[in-house]
VOTOR-48494 format. One line per field, with one value per residue (C-alpha): residue number from 1; x, y, z; residue in one letter. Coordinates in Angstrom, 3 decimals. Layout:
BEGIN
seq	(NUM; ...);
x	(X; ...);
y	(Y; ...);
z	(Z; ...);
type	(A; ...);
This chain:
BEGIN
seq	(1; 2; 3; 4; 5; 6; 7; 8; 9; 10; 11; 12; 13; 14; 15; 16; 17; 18; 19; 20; 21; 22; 23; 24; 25; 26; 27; 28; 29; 30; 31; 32; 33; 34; 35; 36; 37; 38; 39; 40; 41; 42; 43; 44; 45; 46; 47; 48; 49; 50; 51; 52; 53; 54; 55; 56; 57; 58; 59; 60; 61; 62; 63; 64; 65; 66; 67; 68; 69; 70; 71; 72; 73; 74; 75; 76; 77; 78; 79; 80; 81; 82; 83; 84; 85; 86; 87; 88; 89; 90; 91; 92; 93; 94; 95; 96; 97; 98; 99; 100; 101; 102; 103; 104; 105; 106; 107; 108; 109; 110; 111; 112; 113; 114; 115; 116; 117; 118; 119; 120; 121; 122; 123; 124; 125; 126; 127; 128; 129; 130; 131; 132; 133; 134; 135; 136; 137; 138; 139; 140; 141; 142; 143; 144; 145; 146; 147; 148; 149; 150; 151; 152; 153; 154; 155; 156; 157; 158; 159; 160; 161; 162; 163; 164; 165; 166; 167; 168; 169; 170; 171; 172; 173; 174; 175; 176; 177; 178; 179; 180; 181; 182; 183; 184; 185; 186; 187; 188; 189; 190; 191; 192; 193; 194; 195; 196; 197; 198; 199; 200; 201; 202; 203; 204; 205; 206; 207; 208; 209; 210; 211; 212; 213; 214; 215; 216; 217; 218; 219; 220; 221; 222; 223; 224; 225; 226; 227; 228; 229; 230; 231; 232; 233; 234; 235; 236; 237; 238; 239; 240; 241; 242; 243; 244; 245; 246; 247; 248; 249; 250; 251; 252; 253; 254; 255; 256; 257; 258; 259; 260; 261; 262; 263; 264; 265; 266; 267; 268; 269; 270; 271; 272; 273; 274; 275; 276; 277; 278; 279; 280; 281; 282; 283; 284; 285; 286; 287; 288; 289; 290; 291; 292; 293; 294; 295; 296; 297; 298; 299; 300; 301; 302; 303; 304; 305; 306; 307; 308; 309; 310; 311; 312; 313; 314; 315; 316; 317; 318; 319; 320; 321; 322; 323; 324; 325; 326; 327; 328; 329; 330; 331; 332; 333; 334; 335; 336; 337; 338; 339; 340; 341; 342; 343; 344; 345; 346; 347; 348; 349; 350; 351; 352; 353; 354; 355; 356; 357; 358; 359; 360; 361; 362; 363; 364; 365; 366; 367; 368; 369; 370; 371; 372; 373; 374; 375; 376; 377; 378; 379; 380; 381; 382; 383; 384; 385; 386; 387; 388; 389; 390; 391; 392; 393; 394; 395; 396; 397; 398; 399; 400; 401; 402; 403; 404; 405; 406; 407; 408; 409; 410; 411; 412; 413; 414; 415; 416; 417; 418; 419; 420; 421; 422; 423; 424; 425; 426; 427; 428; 429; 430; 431; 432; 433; 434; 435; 436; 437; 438; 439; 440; 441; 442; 443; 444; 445; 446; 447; 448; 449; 450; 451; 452; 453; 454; 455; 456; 457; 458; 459);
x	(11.659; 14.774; 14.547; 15.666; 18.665; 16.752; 13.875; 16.676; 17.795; 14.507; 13.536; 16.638; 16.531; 20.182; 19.445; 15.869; 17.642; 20.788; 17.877; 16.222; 19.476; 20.481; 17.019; 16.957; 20.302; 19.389; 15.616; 17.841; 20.055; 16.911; 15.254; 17.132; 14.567; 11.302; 10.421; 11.342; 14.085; 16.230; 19.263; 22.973; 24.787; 27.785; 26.108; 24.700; 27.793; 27.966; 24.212; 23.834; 26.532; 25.179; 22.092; 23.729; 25.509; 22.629; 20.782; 23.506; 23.524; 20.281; 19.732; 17.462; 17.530; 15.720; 12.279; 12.951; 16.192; 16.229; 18.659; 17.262; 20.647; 18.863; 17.447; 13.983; 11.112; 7.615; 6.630; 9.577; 12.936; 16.529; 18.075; 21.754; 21.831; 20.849; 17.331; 13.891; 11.218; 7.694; 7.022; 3.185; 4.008; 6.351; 7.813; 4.307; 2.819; 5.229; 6.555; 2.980; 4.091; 6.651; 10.668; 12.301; 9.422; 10.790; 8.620; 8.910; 13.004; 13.041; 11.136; 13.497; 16.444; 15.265; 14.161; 17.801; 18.915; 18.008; 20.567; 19.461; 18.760; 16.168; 13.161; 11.400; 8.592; 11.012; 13.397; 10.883; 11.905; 8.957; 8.267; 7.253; 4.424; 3.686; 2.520; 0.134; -1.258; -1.857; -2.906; -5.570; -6.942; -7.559; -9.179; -11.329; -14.119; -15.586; -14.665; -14.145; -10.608; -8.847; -5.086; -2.457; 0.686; 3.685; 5.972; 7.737; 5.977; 2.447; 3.642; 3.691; 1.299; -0.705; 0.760; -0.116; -3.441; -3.780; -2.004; -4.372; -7.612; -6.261; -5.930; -9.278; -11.270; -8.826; -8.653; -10.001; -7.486; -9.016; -9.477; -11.833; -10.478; -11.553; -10.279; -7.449; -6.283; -3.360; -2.053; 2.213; 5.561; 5.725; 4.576; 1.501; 0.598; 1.517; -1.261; -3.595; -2.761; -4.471; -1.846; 0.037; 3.178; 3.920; 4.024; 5.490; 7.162; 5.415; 3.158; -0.650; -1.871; -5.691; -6.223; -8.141; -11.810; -12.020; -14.908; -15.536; -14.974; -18.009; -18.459; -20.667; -21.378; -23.063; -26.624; -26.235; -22.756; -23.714; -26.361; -23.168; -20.233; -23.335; -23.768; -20.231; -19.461; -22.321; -21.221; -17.548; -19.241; -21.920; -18.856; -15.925; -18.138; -16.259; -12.788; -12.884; -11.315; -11.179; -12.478; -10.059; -10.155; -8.980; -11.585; -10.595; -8.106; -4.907; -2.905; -5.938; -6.972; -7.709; -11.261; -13.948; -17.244; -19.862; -20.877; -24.180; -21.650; -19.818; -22.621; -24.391; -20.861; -19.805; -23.491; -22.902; -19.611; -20.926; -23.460; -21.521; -18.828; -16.197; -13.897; -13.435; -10.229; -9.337; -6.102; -5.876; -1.979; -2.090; -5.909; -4.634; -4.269; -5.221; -9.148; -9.705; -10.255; -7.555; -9.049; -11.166; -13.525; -14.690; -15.060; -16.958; -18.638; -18.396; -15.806; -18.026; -18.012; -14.056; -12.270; -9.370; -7.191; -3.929; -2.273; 1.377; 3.100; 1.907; 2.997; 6.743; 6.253; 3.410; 0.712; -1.803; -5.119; -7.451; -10.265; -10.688; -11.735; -8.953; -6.210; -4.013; -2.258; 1.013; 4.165; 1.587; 3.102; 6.394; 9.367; 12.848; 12.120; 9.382; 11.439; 13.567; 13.362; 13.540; 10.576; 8.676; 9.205; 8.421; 5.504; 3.989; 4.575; 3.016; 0.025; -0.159; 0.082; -2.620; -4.563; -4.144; -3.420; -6.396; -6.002; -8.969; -12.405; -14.872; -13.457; -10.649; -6.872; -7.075; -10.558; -9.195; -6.516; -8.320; -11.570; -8.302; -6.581; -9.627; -11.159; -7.368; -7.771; -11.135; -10.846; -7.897; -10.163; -12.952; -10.336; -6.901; -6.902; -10.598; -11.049; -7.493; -7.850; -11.089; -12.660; -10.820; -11.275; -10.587; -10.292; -8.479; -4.814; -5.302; -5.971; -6.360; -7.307; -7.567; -5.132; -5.110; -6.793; -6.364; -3.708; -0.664; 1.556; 0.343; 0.556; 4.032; 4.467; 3.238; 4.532; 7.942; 6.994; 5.888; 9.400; 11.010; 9.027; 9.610; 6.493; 6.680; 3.428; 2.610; 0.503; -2.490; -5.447; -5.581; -7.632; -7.916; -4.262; -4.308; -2.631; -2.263; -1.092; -0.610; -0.606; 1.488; -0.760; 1.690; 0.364; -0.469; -3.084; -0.011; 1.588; -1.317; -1.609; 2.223; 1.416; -1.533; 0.959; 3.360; 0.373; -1.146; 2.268; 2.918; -0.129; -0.252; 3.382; 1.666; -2.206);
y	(-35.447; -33.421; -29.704; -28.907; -26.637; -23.784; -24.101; -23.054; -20.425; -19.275; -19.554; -18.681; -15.864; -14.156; -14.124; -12.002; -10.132; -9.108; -8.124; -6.170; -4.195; -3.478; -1.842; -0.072; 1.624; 2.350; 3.585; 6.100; 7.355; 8.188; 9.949; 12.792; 13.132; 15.044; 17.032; 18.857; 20.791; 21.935; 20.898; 20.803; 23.699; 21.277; 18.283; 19.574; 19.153; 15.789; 15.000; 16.690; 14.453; 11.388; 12.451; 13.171; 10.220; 7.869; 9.376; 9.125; 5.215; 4.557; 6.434; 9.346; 11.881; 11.250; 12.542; 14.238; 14.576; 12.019; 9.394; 8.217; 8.134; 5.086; 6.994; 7.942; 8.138; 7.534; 9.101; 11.309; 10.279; 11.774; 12.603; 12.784; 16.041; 16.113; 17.550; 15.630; 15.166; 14.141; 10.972; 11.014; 8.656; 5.869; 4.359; 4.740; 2.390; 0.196; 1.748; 2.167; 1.725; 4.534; 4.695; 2.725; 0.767; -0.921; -4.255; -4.303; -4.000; -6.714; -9.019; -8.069; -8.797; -12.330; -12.871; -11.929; -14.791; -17.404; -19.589; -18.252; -14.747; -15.732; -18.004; -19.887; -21.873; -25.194; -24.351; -22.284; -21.845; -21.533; -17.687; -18.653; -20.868; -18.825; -16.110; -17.607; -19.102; -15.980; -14.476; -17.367; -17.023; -13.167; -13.745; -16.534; -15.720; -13.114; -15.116; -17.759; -17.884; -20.425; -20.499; -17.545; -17.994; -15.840; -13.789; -10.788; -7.689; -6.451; -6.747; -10.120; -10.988; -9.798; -11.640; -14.874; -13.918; -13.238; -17.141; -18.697; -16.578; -17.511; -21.316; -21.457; -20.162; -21.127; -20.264; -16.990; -14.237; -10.914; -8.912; -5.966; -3.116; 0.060; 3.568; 5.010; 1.174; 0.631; -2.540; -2.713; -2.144; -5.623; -5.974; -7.336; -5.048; -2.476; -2.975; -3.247; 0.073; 2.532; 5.038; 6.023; 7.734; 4.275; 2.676; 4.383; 2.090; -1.083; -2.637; -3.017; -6.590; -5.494; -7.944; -4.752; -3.927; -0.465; 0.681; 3.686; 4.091; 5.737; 9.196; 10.357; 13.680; 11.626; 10.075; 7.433; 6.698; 3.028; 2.252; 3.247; 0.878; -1.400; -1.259; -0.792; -4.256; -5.664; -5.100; -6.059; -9.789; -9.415; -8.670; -11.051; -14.128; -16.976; -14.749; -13.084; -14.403; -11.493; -8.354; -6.865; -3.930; -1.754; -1.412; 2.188; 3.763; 4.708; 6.097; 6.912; 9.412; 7.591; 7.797; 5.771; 3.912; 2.418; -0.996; -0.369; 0.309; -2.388; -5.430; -5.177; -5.665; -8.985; -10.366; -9.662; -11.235; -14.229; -14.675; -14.786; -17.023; -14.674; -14.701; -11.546; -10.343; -7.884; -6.115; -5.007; -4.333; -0.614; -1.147; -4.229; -3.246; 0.841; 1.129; 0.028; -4.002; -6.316; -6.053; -3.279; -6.543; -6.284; -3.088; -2.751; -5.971; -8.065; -10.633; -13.515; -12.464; -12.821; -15.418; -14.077; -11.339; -9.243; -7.829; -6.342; -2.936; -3.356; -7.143; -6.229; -8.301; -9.720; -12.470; -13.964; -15.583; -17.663; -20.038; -23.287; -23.584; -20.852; -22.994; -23.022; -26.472; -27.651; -25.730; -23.144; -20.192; -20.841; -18.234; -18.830; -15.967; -15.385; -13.342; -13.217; -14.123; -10.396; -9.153; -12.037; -12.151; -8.504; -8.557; -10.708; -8.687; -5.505; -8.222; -9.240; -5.267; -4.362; -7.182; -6.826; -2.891; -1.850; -0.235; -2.163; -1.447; 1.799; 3.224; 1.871; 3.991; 3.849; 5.308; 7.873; 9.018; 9.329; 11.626; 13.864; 14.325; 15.053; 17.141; 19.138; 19.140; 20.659; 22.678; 24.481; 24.562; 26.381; 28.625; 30.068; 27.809; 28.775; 26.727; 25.806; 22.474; 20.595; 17.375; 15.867; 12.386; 8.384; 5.230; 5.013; 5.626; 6.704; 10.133; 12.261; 16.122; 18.544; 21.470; 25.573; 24.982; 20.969; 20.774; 19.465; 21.487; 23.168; 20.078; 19.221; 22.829; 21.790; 19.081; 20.173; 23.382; 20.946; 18.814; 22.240; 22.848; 19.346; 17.252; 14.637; 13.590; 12.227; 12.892; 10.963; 11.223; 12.647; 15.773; 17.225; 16.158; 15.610; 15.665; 12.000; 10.730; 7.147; 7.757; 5.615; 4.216; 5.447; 9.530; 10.877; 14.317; 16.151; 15.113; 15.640; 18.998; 19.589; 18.330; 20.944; 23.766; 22.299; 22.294; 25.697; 27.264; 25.471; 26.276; 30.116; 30.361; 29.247; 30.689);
z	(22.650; 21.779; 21.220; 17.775; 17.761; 15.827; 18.698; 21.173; 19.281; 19.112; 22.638; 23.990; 26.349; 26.361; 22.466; 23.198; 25.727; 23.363; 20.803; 23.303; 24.466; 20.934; 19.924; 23.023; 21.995; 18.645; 19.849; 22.855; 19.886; 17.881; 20.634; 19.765; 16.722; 17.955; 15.055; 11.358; 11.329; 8.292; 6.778; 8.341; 6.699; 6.994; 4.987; 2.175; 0.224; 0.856; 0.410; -2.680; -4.178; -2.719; -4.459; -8.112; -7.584; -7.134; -9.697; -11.888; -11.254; -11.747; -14.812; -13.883; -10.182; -7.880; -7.172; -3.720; -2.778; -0.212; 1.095; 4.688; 7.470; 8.487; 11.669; 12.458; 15.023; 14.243; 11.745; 11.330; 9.306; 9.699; 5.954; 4.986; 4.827; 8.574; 7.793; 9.373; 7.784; 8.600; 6.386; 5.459; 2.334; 3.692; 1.181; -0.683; 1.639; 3.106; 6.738; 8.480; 11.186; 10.987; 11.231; 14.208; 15.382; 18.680; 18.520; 14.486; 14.513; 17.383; 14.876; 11.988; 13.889; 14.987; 11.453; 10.485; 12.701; 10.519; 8.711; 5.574; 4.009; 1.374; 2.465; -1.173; -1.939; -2.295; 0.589; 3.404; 7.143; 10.050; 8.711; 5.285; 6.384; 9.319; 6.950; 4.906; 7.785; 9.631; 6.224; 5.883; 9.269; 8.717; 5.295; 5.711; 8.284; 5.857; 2.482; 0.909; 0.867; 2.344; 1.027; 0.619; -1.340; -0.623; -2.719; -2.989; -4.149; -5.142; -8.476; -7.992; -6.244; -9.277; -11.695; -9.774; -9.221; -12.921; -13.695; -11.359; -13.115; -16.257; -15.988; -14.201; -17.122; -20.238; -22.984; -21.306; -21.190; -21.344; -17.926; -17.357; -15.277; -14.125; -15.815; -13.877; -12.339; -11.109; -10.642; -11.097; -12.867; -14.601; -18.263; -17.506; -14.915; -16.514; -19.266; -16.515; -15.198; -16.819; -17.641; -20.702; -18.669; -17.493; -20.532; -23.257; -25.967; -24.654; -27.035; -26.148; -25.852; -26.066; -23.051; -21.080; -20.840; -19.309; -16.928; -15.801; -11.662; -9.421; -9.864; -6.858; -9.223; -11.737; -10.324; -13.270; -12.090; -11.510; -14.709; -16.830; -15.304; -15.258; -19.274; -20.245; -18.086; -20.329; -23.180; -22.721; -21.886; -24.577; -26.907; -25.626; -25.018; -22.940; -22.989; -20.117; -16.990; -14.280; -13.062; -11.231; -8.987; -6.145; -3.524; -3.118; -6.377; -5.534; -7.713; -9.810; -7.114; -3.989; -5.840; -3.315; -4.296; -2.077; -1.637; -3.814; -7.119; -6.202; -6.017; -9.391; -10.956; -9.093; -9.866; -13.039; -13.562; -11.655; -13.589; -16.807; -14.947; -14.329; -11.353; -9.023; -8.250; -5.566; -5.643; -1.691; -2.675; -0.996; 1.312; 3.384; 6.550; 6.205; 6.183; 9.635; 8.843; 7.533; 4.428; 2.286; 1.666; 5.187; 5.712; 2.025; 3.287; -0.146; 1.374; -0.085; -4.212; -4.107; -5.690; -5.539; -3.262; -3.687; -0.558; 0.002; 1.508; 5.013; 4.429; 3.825; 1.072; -0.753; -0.788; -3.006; -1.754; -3.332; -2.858; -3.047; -6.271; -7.484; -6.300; -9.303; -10.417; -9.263; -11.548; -12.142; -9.591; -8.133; -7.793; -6.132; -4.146; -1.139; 0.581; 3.354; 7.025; 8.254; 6.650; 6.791; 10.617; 10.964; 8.499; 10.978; 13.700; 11.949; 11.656; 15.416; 17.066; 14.477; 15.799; 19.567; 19.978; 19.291; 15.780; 13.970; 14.141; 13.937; 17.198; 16.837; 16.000; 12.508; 12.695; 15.112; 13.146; 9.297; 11.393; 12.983; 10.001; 7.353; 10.257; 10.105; 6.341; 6.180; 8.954; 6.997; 3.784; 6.115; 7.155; 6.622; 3.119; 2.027; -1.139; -1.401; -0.087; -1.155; -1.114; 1.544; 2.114; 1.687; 3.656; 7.086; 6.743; 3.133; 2.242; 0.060; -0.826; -4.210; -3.466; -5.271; -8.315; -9.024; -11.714; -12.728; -12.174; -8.771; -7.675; -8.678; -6.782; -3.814; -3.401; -3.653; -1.215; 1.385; 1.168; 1.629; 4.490; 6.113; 5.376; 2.898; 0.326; -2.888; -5.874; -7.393; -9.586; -13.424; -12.980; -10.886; -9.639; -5.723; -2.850; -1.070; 2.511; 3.173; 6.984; 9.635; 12.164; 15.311; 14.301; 17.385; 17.436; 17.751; 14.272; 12.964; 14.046; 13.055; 9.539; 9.679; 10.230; 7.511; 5.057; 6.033; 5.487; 2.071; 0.461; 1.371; 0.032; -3.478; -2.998);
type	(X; X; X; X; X; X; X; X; X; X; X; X; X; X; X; X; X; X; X; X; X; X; X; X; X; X; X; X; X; X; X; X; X; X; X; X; X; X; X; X; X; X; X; X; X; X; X; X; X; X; X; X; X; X; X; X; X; X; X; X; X; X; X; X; X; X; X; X; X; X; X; X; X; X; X; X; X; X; X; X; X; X; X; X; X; X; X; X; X; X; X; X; X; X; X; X; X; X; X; X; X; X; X; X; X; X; X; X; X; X; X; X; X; X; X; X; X; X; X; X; X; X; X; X; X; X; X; X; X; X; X; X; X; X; X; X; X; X; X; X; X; X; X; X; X; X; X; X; X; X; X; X; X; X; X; X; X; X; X; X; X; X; X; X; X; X; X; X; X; X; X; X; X; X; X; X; X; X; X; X; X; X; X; X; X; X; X; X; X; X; X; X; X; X; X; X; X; X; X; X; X; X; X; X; X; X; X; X; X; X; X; X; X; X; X; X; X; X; X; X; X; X; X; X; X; X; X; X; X; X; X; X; X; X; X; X; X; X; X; X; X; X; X; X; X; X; X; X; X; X; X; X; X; X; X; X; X; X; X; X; X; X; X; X; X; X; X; X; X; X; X; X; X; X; X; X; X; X; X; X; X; X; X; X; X; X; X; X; X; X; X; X; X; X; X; X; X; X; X; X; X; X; X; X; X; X; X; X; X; X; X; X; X; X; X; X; X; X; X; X; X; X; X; X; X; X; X; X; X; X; X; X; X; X; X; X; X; X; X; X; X; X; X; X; X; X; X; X; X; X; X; X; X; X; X; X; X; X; X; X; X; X; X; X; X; X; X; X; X; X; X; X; X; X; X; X; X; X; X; X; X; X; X; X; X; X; X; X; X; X; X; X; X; X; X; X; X; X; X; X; X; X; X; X; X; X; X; X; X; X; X; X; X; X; X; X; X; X; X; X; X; X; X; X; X; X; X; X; X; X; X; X; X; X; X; X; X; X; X; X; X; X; X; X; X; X; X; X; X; X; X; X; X; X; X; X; X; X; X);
């Protein structure tokens, strides 16, 4: 039989090789990163008007001022302005496996390769079904999903899932979420997500129930969700078609429940016929399982799943019996060969590099780093850094006294120092890491220093 031409290129071994040489010179260039350091006297003229200018473009400055040279190792990242920086947010979520991954750039190149920049759902190359395939096989021996349709952001991936719940169960529109959700940026999502700073001007569609999210403080924590989810179906009868939630609540405050709040929930929904819809947009991949399902161990009450970041791009799953009608969820866009190719990749070293798993990296690294954080609390930050905690590569801890604007504070203090982080939660306002799996103990401990030295400057 004769090889296809795109099968050569694949296969071909100068092409590997060429691949190979050219991230090998861009991986010796970056070598020359090892660890913060501050700005180049020299470039901050030019980096501060890069960063005016940008701003300027887009309609508002930036939040840090950061523009990436396009250089990095790990979990560190070269700036314009010639500073490093050690990246403990990533592109909230996306680069976890750090800046200049050698196997993950290989992948992106050979993606790159392709005869086409965009992949769709009418015109896909090999990547495009190799995704939801691989997404399938990792999904379906601890649920009951068995297909995975690909698109472009978690944004979107939402929205589908919310199409396919809707058609299911119509005329059934109304979706109960938890206080504090988050689910996206579109219009949709955006009433989903439970806060007002996100959506000022934009009408309200009264499509939300609100629940209240575990609070381990409160013994009756669970009896309350418990009621407010019955009356929402007592009082919206046949017009509900999803309960959607975040296994773990990101920007809501990286806030985690056990599997005992969890269960009464789904039987309830079940029992009143309403479909269960996890949005694993920021968990995929981070909690030491593929999914937040497994490690919760609830794969089997899902109907339908949200994952993206770690993905470079974004994927919805559903069972069977989800499996919306033809015309339903389409898109010209699934995105394009590069990330596909190297979204896979991420996929394959987390499966064979021994990241998953209770002993496994991931495990490894979230002990090291809360250990750091509450070792710092117990110490030279008594009190200052509290209720450290979260799932795997996700993080998060209540700094000085838990408000707004300490936080805003520190955050800013630790960019000046060379560490970069985010905020979450609603009070009291915290601290979060989304953590690259490639942290050794010793970037840990450097991100201890970092921390240490931000928070006295502010104590």
């Amino acid at each position: 039989m004769k090889k296809l031409i795109g099968s050569e290129i694949e296969g071909s071994e100068k092409i590997k090789q060429l691949v190979k040489n050219l991230v090998a010179e861009v991986q010796s260039q970056c070598q020359r990163i090892e660890t913060t350091k501050d700005a180049e006297e020299s470039l901050l003229s030019s980096h501060k008007e890069l960063v005016e200018r940008f701003g300027k473009f887009r309609g508002r400055p930036l939040y840090y001022p950061y523009i990436g040279s396009g250089a990095g190792k790990g979990p560190y990242v070269e700036l314009t302005d010639g500073s490093v920086k050690l990246d403990l947010i990533n592109g909230i979520g996306i680069h976890i496996m750090g800046h200049s991954h050698p196997e993950v750039m290989e992948a992106a190149i050979m993606g790159s390769l392709s005869d086409v920049i965009i992949q769709g759902n009418l015109q896909p190359n090999m990547e495009y079904g190799l995704m939801s395939q691989k997404l399938v096989e990792l999904a379906s021996p601890k649920s009951r999903l068995r297909h995975a349709w690909v698109t472009t952001s978690g944004s979107m991936a939402n929205e589908n899932a919310l199409k396919a719940c809707r058609q299911k169960l119509s005329p059934a529109r109304k979706v109960i979420a938890f206080e504090a959700a988050f689910a996206g940026r579109t219009t949709m999502m955006a009433e989903i997500t439970d806060n007002p700073g996100f959506k000022v001007g934009l009408p309200e569609y009264n499509e939300v129930l609100r629940l209240p999210f575990y609070n381990k403080k409160d013994p009756a924590s669970i009896d309350k969700t418990l009621s407010a989810l019955k009356r929402h179906i007592g009082e919206n009868p046949k017009d509900i078609c999803a309960f959607m939630f975040e296994p773990m609540q990101g920007e809501g405050g990286y806030n985690v429940a056990p599997r005992e709040f969890f269960i009464p929930l789904f039987d309830e929904c079940r029992k009143a016929g309403i479909l269960i819809w996890a949005d694993e947009v920021q968990t995929f991949c981070r909690t030491g399982q593929f999914f937040a399902f497994e490690t919760l161990d609830f794969g089997d009450y899902i109907d339908v799943c949200t994952v993206a970041k770690t993905l470079q791009s974004g994927a919805t799953l559903y069972t069977e019996e989800t499996n919306p009608q033809p015309g339903l969820i389409a898109g010209t866009f699934s995105g394009c060969g590069s990330e596909l190719r190297a979204g896979l990749e991420i996929l394959n070293i987390l499966e064979n590099q021994g990241y998953m798993g209770p002993s496994g990296k991931i495990a490894k690294i979230h002990n090291e780093f809360v250990g750091m954080l509450n070792t710092l609390n117990e110490t030279t930050c008594k009190g200052l850094l509290q209720e450290a905690g979260g799932l795997g590569l996700m993080v998060a801890v209540t700094p000085l006294d838990g408000s707004k604007e300490k936080q805003g504070e520190l955050l800013k203090t630790l960019y000046k120092n060379g560490l970069m982080a985010f905020g979450c939660g609603r009070g009291p306002f915290r601290l979060r890491f989304l953590l690259p799996m490639i942290m050794t103990s010793q970037d840990i401990a450097s991100a201890g220093k970092l921390i240490e030295k931000s928070i006295l400057e502010l104590a």
